[in-house]
C-alpha positions in Angstrom: 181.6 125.4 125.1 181.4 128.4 127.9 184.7 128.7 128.0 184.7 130.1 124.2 182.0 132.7 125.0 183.0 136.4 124.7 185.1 137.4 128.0 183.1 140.2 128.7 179.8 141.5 127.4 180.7 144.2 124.9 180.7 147.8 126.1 178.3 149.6 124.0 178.1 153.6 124.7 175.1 156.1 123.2 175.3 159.8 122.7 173.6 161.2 124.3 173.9 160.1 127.6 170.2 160.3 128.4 169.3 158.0 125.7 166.7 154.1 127.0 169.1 151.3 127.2 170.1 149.4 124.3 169.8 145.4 123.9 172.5 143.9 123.2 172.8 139.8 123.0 176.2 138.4 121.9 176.8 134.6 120.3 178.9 132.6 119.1 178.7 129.8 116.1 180.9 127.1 114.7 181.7 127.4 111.5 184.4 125.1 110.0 187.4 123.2 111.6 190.6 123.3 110.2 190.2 121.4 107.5 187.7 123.4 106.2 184.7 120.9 107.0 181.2 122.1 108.7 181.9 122.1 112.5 179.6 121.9 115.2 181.7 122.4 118.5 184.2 125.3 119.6 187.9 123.0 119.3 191.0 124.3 118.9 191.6 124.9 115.0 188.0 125.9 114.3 186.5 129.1 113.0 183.9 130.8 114.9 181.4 134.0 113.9 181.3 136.1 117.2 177.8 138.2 116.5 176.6 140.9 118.1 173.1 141.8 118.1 171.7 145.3 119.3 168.2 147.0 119.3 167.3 150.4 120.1 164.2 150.0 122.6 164.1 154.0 122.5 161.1 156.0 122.0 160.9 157.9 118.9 161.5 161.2 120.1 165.1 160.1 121.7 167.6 160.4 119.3 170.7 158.3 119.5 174.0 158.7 117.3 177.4 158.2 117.7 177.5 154.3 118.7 180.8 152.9 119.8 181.3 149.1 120.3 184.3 147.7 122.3 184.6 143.9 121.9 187.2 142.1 124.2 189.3 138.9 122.4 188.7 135.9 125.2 192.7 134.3 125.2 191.9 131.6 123.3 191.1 132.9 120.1 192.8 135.0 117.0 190.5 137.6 115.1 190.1 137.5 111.1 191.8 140.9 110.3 191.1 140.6 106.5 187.7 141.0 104.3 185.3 139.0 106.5 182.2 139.1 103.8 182.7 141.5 100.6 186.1 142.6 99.3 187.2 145.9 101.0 184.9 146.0 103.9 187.0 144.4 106.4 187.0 142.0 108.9 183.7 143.2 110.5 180.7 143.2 109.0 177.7 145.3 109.9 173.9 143.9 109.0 170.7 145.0 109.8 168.0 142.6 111.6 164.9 143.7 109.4 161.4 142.5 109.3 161.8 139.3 107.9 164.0 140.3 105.5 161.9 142.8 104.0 164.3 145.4 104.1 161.8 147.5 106.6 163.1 148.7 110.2 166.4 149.9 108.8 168.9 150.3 111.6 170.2 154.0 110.1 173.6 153.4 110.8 176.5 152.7 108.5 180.5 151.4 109.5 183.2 152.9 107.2 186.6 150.7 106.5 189.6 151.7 105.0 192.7 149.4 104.5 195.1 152.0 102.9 193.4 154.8 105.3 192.7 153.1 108.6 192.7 156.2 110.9 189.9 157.6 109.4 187.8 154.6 109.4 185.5 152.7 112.3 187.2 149.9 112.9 190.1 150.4 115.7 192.8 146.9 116.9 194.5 147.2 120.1 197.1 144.6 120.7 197.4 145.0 124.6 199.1 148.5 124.7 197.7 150.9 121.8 194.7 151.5 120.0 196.6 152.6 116.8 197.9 149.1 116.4 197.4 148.1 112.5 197.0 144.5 112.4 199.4 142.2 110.3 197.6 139.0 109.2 199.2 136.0 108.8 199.0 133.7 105.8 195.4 132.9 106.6 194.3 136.1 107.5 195.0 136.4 111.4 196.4 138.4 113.8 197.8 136.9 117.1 198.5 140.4 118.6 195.1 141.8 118.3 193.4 141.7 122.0 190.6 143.5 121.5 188.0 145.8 118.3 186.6 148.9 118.6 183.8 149.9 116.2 182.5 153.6 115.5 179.1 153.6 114.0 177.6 156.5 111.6 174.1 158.0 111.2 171.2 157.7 114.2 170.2 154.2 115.2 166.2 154.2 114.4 163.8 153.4 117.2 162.7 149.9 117.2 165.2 148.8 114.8 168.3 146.2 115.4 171.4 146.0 113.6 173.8 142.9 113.8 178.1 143.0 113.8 179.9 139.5 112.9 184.1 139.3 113.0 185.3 135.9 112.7 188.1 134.0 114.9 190.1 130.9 114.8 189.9 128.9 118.2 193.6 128.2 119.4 
């Protein structure tokens, strides 16, 4: 199952540069196998939820805005490039990780997505060469060519608060 994990750790940058260091954990689940049946280990055929989890461990007087998340494809898989969750927010969905679900400790920050207007949204696809690739999925919903994601984040990330991104992939 290591060889599934993401290639690299994603690169996550804060403006301003003087801000506390960010946590980030990354995983990886199972979620179905081709046939569309619950699956439990990373095969070829299956769908997996890549998740990124990050939490601002700064004090309360540094601000931090402006978050940008690069997430490398590993070789072996092919990203979901249409509506991961709700229809029209594309294939990466941003949560926050509240206080038990409360809805307190709101992470402050909001992703924008645009099908018919994708420069101006927060969601970038580079297929090896170009960051202005725009993906063309498949008839399930993939895209071979795309290598790598690049999320923009609005708004300031509170102190103490963690927000979560998921994208989905199918294991080749």
């Amino acid at each position: 199952m290591r060889g599934w994990m993401p290639a690299a750790i994603a690169a996550l940058i804060a403006v301003p540069a003087g801000a506390d260091p960010i946590a980030i954990t990354k995983s990886v689940k199972a979620v179905s196998d081709a046939d569309g049946n619950a699956a439990s280990r990373l095969l070829p055929g299956v769908v997996a939820d890549y998740r990124t989890v990050a939490t601002n461990n700064a004090g309360t007087l540094t601000v931090v805005r402006g978050l940008l998340l690069t997430e490398p494809l590993p070789a072996g898989v092919v990203l979901r490039v249409v509506d991961l969750a709700t229809a029209g927010k594309g294939p990466v969905e941003l949560s926050d990780v509240n206080l038990l679900g409360t809805g307190l400790l709101s992470s402050g920050l909001t992703l924008s997505y645009s099908a018919s207007s994708p420069a101006s949204d927060g969601v970038e696809f580079y297929d090896g060469s170009s960051w202005a690739y725009q993906p063309v999925p498949d008839a399930t919903g993939y895209d071979p060519r795309v290598r790598a994601i690049r999320v923009t984040l609005n708004g300031t990330f509170a102190s103490g608060a963690s927000f979560q991104l998921r994208y989905r992939v199918k294991i080749r």
